[in-house]
N, C-alpha and C positions, 0 to 999 in steps of 0.2 A: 933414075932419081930426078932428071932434071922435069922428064914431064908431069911428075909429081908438084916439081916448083910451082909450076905454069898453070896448071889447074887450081889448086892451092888460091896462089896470086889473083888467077880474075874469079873463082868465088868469094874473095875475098875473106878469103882467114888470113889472118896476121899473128905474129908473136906478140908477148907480152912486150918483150921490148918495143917493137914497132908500134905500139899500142902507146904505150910509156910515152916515148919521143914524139909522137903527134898530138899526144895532150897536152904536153908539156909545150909543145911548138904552139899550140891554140891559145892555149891561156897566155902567156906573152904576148901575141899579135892582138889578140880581143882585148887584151890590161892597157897596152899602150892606143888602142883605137879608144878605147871607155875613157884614159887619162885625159888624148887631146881635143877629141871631140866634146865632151862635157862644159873643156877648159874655153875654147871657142865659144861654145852657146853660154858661158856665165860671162864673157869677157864681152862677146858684142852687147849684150844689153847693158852692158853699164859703159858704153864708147858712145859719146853722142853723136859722132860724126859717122856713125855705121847705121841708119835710120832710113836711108834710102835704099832704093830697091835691091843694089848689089850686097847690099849691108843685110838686109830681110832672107832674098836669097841665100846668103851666104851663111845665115841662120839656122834658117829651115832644113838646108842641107845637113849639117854639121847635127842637128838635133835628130833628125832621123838615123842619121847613122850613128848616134852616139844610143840611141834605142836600141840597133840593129847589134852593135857590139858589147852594148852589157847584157842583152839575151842572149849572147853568142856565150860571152864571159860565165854566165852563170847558169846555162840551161844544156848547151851545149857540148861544153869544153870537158865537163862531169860527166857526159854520157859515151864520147869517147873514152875515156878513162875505164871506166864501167862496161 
């Protein structure tokens, strides 16, 4: 039975529950990446002292990854589930 686990595990079938608890674990990590990266790119544009380069960097970063985790949030996190 055990090398039934073991095959199973690296073709990757999983249980519904373990299906359940990774979706559930994504949408959390993606909801709080979406909340404070968004919250960065609305907050440095309205900082005037954030307008220099560490300030643009620190922008542009935060805006792409706030991209990268509401497609994660809302494309992704569903099709694990599914």
């Amino acid at each position: 039975m055990e090398s039934v686990t073991i095959v199973t595990s690296i073709l990757g079938f999983v249980s519904f529950d373990e299906q359940l608890f990774n979706s559930l674990y994504s949408v959390q990590i993606s909801f709080l990446g979406v909340i404070f990266n968004w919250t960065v790119v609305i907050a440095n544009r309205q900082i005037t002292t954030s307008k220099h380069s560490f300030g643009i960097l620190t922008a542009n970063q935060a805006f792409g990854d706030a991209i990268y985790s509401t497609t994660f949030l809302f494309y992704v996190s569903p099709m694990i589930y599914l």
